[in-house]
Structures are given as C-alpha cells and as structure tokens.
C-alpha positions in Angstrom: 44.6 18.9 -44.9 48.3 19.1 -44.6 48.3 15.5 -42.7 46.1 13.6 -45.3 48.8 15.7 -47.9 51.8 14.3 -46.3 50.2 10.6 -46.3 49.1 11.4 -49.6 53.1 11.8 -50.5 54.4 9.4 -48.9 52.1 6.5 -50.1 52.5 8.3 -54.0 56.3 8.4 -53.6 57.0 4.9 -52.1 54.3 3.3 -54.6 56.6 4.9 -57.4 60.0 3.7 -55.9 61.4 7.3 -55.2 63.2 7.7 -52.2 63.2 11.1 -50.8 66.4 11.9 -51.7 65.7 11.2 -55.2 62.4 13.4 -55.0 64.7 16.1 -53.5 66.7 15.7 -56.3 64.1 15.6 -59.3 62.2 18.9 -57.5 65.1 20.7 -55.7 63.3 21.0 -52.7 65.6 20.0 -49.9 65.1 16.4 -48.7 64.4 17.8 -45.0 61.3 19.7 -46.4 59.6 16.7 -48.0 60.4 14.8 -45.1 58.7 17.7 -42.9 56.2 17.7 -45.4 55.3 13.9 -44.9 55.3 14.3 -41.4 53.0 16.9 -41.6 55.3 19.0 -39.7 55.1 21.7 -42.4 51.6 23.4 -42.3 51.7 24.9 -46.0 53.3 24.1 -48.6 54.1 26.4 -51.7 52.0 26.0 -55.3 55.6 26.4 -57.2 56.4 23.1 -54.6 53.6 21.3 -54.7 53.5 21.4 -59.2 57.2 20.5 -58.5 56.3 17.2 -56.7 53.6 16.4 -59.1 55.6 16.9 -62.3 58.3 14.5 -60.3 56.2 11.6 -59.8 54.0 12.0 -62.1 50.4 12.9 -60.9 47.9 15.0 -60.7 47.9 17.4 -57.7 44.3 15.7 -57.2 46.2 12.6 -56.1 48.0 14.8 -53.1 45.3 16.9 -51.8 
C-alpha cells in the first residue's frame, strides 16, 4: 500500500508543479520524509501527515491511497 502511496505522490505532486521542497514547505514535513515517502522507503505514514499533503496539493486522500 505504501508503494502505490508513494507513486500515488509523486504522480499528484509533479502533475501539480510542486517540487518537493515546496511540498516540504507548504506541509512542514521535512523534504527527506516525502522523498522517503515516494520511494516507499517509509512504511507508514502519519494521518496528521498524510491531511497535511492533501490540504497542500489539493486532493482528496482518495487520490493517494
């Protein structure tokens, strides 16, 4: 689940023009982490983060999961 979520991110985040440091900026979840989280690296990821990335770009969490 975490690998389609990271994919998932990546694909929403590039299709919106965000870099990740911008999306580390507009969450304040360090850059490394949604990185991590992309790469599928991190195996869960927090609700608090995960409405923090939605409300960013501008989705519903059904979009990432």
């Amino acid at each position: 689940i975490m690998a389609e979520f990271g994919e998932n991110l990546k694909r929403v985040r590039e299709e919106k023009g965000i870099s990740r440091y911008r999306l580390a900026q507009l969450t304040g979840i360090h850059r490394s982490s949604i990185k991590r989280y992309e790469e599928g690296y991190i195996k869960k990821i927090s609700f608090e983060h995960l409405l923090k990335i939605c409300e960013a770009l501008d989705i519903d969490i059904k979009e990432l999961i």
